[in-house]
SERO-4910 file (N, C-alpha, C, O; in steps of 0.05 Angstrom, whole numbers):
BEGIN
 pado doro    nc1    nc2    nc3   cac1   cac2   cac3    cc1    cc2    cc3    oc1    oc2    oc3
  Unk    A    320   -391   -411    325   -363   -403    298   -349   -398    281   -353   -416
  Unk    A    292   -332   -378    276   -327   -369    277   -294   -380    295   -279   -372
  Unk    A    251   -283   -403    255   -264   -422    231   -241   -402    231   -246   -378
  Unk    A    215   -222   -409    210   -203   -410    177   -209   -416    158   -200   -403
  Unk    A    176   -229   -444    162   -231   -451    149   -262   -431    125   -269   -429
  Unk    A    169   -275   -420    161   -299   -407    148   -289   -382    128   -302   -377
  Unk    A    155   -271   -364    142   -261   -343    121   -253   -349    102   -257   -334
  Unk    A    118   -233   -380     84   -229   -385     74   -250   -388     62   -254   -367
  Unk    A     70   -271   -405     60   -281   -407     53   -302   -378     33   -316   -379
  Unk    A     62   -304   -364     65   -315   -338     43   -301   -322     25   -315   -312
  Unk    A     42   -266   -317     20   -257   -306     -4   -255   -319    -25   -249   -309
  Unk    A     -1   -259   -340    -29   -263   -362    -43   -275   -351    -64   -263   -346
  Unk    A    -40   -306   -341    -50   -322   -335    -43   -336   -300    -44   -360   -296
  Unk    A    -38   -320   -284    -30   -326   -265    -53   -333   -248    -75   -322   -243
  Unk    A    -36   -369   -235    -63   -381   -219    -65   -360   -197    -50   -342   -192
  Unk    A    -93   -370   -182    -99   -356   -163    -78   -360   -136    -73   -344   -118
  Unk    A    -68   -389   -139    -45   -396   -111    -32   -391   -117    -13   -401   -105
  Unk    A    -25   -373   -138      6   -367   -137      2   -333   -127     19   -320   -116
  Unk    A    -16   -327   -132    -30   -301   -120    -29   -297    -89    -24   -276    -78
  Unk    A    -34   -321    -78    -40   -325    -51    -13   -338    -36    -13   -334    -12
  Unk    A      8   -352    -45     31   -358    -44     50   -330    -42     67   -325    -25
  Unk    A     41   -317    -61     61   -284    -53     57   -275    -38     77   -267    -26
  Unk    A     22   -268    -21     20   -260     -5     24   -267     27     23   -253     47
  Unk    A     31   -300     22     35   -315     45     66   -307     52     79   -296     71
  Unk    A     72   -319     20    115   -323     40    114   -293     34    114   -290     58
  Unk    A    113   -272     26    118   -244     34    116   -237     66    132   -227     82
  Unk    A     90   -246     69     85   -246     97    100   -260    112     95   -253    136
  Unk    A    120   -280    111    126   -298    123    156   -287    125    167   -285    146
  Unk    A    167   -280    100    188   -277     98    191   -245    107    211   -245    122
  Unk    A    185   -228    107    184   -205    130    183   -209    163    200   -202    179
  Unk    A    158   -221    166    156   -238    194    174   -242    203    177   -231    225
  Unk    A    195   -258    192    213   -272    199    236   -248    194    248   -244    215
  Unk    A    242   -237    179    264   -210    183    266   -206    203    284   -212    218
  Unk    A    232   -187    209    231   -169    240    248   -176    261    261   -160    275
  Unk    A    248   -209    265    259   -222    283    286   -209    285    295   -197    305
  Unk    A    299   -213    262    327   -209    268    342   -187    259    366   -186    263
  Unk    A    327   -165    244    335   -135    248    323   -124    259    328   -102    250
  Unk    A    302   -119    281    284    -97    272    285    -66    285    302    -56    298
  Unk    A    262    -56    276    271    -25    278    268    -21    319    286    -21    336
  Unk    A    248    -19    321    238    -22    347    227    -47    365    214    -67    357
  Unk    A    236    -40    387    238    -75    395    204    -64    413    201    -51    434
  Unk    A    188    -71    399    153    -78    414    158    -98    438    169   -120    437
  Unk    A    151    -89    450    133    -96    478    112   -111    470     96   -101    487
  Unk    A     96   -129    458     69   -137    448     80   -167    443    102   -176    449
  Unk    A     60   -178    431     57   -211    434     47   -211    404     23   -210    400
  Unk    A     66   -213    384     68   -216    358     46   -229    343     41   -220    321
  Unk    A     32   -250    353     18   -271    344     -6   -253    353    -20   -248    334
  Unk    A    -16   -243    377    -41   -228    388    -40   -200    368    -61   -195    356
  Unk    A    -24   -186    365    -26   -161    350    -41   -174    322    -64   -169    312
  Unk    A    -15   -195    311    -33   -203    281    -58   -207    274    -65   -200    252
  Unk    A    -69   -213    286    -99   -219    294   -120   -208    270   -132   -218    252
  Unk    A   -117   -177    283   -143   -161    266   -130   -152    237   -140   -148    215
  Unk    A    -96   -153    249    -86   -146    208    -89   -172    190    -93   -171    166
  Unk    A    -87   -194    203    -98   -216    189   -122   -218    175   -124   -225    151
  Unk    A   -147   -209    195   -174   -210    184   -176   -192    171   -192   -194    153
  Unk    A   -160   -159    175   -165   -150    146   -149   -157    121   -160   -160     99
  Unk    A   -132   -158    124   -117   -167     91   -135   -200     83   -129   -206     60
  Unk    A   -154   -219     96   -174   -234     91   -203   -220     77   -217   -228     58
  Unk    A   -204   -203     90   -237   -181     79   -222   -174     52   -231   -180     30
  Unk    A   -194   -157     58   -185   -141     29   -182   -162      6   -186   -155    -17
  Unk    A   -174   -194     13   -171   -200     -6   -203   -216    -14   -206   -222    -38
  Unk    A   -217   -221     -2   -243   -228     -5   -261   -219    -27   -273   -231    -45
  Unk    A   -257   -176    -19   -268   -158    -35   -249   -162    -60   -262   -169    -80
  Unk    A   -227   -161    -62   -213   -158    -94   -225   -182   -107   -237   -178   -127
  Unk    A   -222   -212    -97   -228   -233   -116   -254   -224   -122   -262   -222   -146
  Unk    A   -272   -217    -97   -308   -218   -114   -305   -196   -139   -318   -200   -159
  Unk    A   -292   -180   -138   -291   -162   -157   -274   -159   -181   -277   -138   -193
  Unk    A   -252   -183   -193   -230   -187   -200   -245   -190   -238   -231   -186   -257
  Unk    A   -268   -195   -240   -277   -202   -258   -286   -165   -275   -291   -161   -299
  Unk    A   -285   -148   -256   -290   -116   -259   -263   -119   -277   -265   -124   -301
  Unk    A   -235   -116   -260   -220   -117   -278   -207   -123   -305   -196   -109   -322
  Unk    A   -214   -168   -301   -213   -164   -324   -227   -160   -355   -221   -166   -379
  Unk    A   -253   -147   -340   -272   -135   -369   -253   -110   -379   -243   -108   -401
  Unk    A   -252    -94   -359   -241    -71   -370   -209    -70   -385   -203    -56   -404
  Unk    A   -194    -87   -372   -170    -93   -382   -174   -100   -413   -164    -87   -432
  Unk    A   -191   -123   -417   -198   -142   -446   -211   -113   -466   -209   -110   -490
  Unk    A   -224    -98   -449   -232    -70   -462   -217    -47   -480   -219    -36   -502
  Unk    A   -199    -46   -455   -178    -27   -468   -164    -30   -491   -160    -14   -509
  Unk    A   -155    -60   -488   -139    -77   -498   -151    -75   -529   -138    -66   -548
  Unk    A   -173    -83   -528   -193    -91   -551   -190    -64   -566   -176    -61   -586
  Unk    A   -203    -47   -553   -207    -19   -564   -175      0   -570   -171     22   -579
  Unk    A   -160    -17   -562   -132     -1   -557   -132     26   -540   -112     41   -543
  Unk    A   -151     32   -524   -158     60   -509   -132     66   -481   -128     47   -466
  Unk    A   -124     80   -478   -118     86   -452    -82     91   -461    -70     78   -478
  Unk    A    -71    113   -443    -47    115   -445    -14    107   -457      5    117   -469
  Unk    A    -22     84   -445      6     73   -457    -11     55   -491      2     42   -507
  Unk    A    -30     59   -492    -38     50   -524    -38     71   -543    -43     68   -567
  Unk    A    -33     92   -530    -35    122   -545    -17    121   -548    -16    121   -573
  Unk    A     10    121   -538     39    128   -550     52     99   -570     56     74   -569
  Unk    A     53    126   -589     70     98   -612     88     92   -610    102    109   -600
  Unk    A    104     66   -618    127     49   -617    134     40   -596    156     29   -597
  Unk    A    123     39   -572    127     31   -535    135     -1   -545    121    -16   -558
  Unk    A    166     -8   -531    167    -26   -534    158    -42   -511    149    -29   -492
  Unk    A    158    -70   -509    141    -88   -489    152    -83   -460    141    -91   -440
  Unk    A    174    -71   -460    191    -61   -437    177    -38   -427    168    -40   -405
  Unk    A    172    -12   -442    162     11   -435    134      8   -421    126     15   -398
  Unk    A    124     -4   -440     97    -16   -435     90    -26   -409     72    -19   -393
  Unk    A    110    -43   -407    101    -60   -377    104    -27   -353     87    -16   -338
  Unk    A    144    -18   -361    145     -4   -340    128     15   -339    122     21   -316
  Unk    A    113     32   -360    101     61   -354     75     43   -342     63     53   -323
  Unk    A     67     19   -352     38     -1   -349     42      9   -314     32     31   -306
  Unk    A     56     -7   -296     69      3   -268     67     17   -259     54     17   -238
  Unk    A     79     36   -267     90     63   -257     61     83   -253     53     92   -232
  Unk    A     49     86   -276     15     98   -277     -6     81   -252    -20     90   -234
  Unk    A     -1     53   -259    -21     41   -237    -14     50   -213    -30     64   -201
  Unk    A     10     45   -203     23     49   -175      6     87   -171     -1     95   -149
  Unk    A      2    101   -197     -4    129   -185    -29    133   -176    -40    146   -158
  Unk    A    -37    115   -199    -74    119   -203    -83    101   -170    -99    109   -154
  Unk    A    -72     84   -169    -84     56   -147    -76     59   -129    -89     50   -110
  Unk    A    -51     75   -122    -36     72    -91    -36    103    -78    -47    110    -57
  Unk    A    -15    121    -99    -18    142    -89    -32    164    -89    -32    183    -73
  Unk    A    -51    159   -117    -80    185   -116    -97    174    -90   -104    191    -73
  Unk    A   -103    146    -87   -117    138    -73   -124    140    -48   -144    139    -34
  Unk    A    -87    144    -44    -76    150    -13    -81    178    -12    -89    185     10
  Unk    A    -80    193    -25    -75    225    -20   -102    230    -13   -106    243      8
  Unk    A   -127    218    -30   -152    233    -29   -164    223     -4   -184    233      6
  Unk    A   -150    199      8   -170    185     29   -156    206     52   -165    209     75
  Unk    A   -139    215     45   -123    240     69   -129    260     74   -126    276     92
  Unk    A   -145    261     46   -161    295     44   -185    295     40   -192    316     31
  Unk    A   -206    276     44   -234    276     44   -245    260     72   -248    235     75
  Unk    A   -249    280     90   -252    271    117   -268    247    120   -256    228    131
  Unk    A   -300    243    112   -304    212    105   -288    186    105   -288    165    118
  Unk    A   -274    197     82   -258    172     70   -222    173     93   -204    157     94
  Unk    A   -223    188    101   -202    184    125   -219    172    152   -212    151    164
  Unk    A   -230    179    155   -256    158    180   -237    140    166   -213    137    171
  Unk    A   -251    129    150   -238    100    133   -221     84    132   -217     61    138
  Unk    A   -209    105    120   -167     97    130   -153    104    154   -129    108    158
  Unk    A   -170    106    169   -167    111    201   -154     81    207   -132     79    217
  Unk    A   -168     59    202   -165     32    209   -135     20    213   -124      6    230
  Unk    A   -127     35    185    -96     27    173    -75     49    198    -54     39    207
  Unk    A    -81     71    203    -70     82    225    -61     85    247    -42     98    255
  Unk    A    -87     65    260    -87     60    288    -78     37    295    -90     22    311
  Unk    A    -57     33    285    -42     14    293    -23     19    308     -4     26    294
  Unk    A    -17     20    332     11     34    355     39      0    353     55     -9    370
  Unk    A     32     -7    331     59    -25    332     71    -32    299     75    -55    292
  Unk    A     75    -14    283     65    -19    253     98    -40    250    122    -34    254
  Unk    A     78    -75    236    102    -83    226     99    -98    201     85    -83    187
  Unk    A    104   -116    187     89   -122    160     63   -133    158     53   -139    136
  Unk    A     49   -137    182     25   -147    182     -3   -124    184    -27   -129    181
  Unk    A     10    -97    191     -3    -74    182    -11    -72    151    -32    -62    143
  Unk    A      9    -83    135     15    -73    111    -25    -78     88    -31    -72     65
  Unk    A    -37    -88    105    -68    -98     94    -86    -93    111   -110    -97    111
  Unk    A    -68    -83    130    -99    -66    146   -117    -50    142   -116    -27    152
  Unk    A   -135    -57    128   -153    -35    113   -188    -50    118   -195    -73    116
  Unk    A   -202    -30    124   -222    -36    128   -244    -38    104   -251    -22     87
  Unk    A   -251    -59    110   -267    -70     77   -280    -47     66   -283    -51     42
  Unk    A   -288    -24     73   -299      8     54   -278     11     39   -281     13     15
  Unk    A   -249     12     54   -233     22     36   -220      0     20   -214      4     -3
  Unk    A   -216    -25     33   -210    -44     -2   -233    -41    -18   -232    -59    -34
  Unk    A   -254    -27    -21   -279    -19    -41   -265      1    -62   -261      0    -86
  Unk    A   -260     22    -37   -244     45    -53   -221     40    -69   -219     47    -92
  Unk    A   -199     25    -54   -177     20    -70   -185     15    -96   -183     27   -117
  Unk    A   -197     -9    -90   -201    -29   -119   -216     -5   -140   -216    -11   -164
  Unk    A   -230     21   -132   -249     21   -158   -226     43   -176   -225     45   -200
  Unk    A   -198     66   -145   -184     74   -155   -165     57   -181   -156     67   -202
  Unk    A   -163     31   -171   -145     24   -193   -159     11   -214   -145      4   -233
  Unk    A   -185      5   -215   -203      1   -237   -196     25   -251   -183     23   -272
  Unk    A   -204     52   -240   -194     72   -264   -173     72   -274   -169     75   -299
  Unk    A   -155     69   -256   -130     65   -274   -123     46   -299   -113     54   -319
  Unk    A   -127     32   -296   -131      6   -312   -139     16   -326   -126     14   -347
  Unk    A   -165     34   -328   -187     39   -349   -158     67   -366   -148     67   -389
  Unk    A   -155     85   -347   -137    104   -353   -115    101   -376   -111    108   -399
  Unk    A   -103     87   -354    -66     79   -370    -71     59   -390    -56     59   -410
  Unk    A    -91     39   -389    -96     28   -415    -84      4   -411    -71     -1   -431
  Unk    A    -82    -18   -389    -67    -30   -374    -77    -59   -378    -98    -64   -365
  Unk    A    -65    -82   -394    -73   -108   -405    -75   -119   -378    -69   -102   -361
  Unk    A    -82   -144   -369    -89   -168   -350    -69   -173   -338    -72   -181   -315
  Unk    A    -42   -171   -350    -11   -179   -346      2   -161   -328     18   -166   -310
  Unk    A     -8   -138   -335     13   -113   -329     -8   -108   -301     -2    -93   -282
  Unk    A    -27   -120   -304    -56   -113   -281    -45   -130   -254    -43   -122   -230
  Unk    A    -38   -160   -265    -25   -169   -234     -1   -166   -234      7   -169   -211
  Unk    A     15   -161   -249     36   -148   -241     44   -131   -224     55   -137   -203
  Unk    A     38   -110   -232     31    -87   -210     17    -96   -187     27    -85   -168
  Unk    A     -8   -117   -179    -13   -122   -159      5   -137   -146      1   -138   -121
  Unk    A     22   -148   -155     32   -169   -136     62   -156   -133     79   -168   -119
  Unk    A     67   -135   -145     89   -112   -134     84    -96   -114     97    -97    -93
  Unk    A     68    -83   -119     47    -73    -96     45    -87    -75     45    -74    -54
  Unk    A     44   -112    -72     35   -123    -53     63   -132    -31     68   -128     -7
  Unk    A     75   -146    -51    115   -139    -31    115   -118    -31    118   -117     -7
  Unk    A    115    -95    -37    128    -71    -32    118    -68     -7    131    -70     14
  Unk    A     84    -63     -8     75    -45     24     84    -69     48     84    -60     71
  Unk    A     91    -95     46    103   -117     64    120   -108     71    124   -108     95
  Unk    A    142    -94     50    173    -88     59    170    -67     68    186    -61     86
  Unk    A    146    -47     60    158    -12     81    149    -16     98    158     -2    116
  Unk    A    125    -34    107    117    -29    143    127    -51    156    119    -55    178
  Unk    A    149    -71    143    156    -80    156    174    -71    179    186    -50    176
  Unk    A    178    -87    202    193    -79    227    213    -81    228    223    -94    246
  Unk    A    233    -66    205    261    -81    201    277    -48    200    268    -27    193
  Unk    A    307    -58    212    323    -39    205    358    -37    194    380    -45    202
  Unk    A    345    -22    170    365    -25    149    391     -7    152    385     12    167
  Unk    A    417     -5    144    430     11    149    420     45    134    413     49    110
  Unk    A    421     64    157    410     90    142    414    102    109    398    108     91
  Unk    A    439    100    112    446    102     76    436     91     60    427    104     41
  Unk    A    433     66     60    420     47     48    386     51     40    375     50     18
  Unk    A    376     56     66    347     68     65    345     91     56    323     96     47
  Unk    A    361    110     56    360    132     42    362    127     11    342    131     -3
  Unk    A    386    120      0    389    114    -23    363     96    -38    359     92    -62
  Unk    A    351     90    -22    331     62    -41    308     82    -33    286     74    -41
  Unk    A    308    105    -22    286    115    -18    282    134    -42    259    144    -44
  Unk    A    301    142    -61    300    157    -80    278    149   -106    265    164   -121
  Unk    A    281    121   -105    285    101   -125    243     92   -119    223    100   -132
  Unk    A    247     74    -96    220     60    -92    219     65    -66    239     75    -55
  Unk    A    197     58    -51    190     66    -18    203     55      1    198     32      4
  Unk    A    219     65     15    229     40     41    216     47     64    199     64     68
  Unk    A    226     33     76    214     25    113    211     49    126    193     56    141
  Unk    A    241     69    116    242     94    142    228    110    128    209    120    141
  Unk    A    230    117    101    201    135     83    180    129     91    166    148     98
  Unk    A    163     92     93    134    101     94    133     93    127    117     77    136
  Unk    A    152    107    144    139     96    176    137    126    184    123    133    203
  Unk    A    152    145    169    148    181    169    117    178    173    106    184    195
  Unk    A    103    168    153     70    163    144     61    161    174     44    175    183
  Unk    A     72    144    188     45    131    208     56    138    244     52    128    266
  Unk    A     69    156    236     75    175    260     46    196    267     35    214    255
  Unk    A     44    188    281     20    200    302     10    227    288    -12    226    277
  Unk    A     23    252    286     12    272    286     14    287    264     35    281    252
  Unk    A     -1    307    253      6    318    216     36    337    228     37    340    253
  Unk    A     50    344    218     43    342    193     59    315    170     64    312    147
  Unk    A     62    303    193     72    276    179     55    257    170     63    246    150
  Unk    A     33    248    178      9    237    174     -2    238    146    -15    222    132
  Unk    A      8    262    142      3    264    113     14    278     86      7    295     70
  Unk    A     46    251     92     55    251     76     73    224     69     70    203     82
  Unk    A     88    227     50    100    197     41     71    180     30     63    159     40
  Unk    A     61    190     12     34    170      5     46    143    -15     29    125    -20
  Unk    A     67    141    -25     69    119    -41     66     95    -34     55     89    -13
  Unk    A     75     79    -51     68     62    -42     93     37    -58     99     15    -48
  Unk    A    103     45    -77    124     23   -102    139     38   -104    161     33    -94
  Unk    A    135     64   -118    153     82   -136    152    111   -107    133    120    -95
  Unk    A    186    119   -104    174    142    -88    178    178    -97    179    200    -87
  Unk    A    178    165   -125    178    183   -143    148    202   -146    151    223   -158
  Unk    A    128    197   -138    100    206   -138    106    226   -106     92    245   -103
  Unk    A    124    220    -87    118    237    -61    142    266    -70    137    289    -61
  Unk    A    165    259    -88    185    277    -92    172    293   -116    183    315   -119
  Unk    A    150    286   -135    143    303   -149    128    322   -148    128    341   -164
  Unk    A    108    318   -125     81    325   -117     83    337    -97     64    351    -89
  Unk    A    112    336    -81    122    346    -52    112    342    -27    109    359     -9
  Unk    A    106    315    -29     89    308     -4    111    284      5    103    262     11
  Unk    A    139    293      5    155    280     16    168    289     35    178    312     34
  Unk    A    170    273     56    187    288     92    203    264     96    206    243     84
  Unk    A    214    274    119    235    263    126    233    263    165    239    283    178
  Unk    A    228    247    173    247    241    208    251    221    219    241    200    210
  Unk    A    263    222    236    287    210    251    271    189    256    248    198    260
  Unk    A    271    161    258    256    147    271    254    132    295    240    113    302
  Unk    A    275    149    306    271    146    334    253    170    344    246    170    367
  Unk    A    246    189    326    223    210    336    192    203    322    173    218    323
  Unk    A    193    174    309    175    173    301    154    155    326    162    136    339
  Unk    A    136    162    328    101    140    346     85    147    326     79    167    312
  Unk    A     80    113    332     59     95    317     39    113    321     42    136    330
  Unk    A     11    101    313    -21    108    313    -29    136    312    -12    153    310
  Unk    A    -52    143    313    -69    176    311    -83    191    335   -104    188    348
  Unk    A    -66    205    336    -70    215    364   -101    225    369   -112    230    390
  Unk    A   -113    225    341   -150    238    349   -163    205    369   -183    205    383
  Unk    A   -146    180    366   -159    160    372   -127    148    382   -108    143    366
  Unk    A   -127    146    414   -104    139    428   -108    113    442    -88    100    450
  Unk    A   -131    103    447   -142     73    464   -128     57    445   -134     56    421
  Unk    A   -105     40    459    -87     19    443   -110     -1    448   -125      6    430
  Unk    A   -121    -20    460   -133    -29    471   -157    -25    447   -160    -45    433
  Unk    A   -172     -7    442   -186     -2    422   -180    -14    398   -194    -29    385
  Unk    A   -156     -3    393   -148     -5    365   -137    -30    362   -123    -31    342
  Unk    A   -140    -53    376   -135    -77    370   -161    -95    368   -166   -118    360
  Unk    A   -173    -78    377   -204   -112    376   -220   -104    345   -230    -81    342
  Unk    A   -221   -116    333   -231   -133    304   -264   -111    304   -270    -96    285
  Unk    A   -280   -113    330   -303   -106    330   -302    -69    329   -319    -54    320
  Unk    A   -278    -65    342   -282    -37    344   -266    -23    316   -274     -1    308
  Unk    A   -251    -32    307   -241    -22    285   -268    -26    268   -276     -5    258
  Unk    A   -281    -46    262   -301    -46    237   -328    -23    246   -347    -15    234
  Unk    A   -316    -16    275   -343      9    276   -325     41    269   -337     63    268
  Unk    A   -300     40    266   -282     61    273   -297     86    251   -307    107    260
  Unk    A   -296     81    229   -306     94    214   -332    116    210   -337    132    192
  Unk    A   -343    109    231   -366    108    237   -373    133    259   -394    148    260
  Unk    A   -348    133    278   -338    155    297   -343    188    282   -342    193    258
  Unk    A   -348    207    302   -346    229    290   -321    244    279   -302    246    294
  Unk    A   -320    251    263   -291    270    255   -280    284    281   -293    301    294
  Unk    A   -255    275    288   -245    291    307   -215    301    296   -196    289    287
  Unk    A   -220    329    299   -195    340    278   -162    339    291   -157    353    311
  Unk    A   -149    329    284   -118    319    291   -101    345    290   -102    363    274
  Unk    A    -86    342    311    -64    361    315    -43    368    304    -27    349    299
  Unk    A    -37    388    298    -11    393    273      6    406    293      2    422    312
  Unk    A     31    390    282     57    398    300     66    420    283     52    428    265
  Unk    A     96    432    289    125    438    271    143    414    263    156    398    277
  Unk    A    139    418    234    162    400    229    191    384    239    205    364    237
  Unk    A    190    415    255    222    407    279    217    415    292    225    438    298
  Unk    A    192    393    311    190    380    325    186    351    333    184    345    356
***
């Protein structure tokens, strides 16, 4: 019987291919969805788009392994010292633990991370990369340009350091994280109720594709990323139609651009060009 405590102890020590196995058949197994629900039928050549989201979710995971050893000092730290949130509250059973362990990382690592790279023009240059994508399908889901897997990783270093978050509960959360953003940008379409209802709960497809609609004031919102409890608390949750939703950022419209490998790793680099804010109903 497969316990609570068998899954911790399972991510305690989790090989690195089984790390890289999630991230494969996730990929694979979305891939293969798109085929046969999906939301929007692309015009594009599936295998040519993959391309540059490939080489980044390769850089992103490049940067986390060189850095994986950050984490687990600080994890063995907390741990040691008993410091950080969920070691502060007494009687947390191994259940609480894991879920609040989760629930804090997902805030500290995904959605503070997301909010501030939205609101510190720099660090949006940045996350520009993840944007400019005019066909978003699960292979977006790691498009991030190696500055910002820097950033991610040091946001959820704090967290870790924060919530007080053991080695277990550390890939856990990563490798939840990691199906989750597969399943919301994947290219699939679910019955509406359905996506509604699961959108209360954790992020779905039609919640985070609101995100990567062209123009604010949708652009910047739906920041979660697991839990979509962080966009309904904080009120950075919207809602539209997604047949009114387009892909990419209208400050940077060259599709053509936004596919070659060389120009995205300079994108960042571009001057701030300030993006257009619609009406909501519109």
């Amino acid at each position: 019987m497969i316990t609570l405590e068998t899954i911790f102890n399972y991510f305690e020590t989790i090989p690195s291919e089984h790390r890289s196995l999630i991230l494969i058949g996730g990929l694979a197994f979305f891939w293969i969805l798109e085929s046969g629900i999906p939301l929007f039928k692309f015009k594009y050549k599936k295998w040519k788009h993959a391309v540059p989201n490939i080489f980044f979710t390769l850089t992103t995971v490049i940067i986390n392994f060189g850095l994986a050893s950050l984490l687990f000092m600080t994890s063995e730290w907390v741990e040691a010292h008993q410091f950080g949130i969920i070691n502060w509250i007494p009687g947390l059973s191994l259940w609480l633990k894991v879920l609040l362990g989760v629930l804090l990382l997902d805030f500290f690592g995904a959605y503070l991370a997301h909010y501030v790279e939205h609101k510190v023009k720099p660090l949006w240059m940045v996350h520009l990369v993840h944007h400019t994508d005019h066909n978003v399908d699960t292979t977006t889901a790691n498009r991030h340009h190696p500055i910002e897997s820097v950033i991610r990783f040091a946001f959820t270093l704090a967290g870790v350091f924060i919530v007080g978050t053991p080695i277990a509960i550390v890939f856990l959360y990563q490798s939840l994280s990691l199906v989750a953003t597969q399943f919301s940008h994947a290219n699939i379409k679910l019955p509406a109720k359905v996506d509604e209802l699961m959108s209360y709960v954790i992020v779905s497809p039609n919640m985070h594709k609101v995100h990567h609609h062209y123009m604010l004031p949708y652009t910047d919102s739906n920041y979660g990323n697991i839990f979509a409890i962080w966009d309904r608390i904080f009120g950075t949750y919207m809602k539209l139609e997604p047949t009114k939703i387009v892909y990419g950022v209208d400050t940077f419209p060259d599709e053509a651009a936004n596919g070659k490998i060389g120009e995205l790793l300079k994108q960042p680099f571009h001057k701030y060009r300030k993006p257009t804010t619609v009406s909501p109903s519109e």
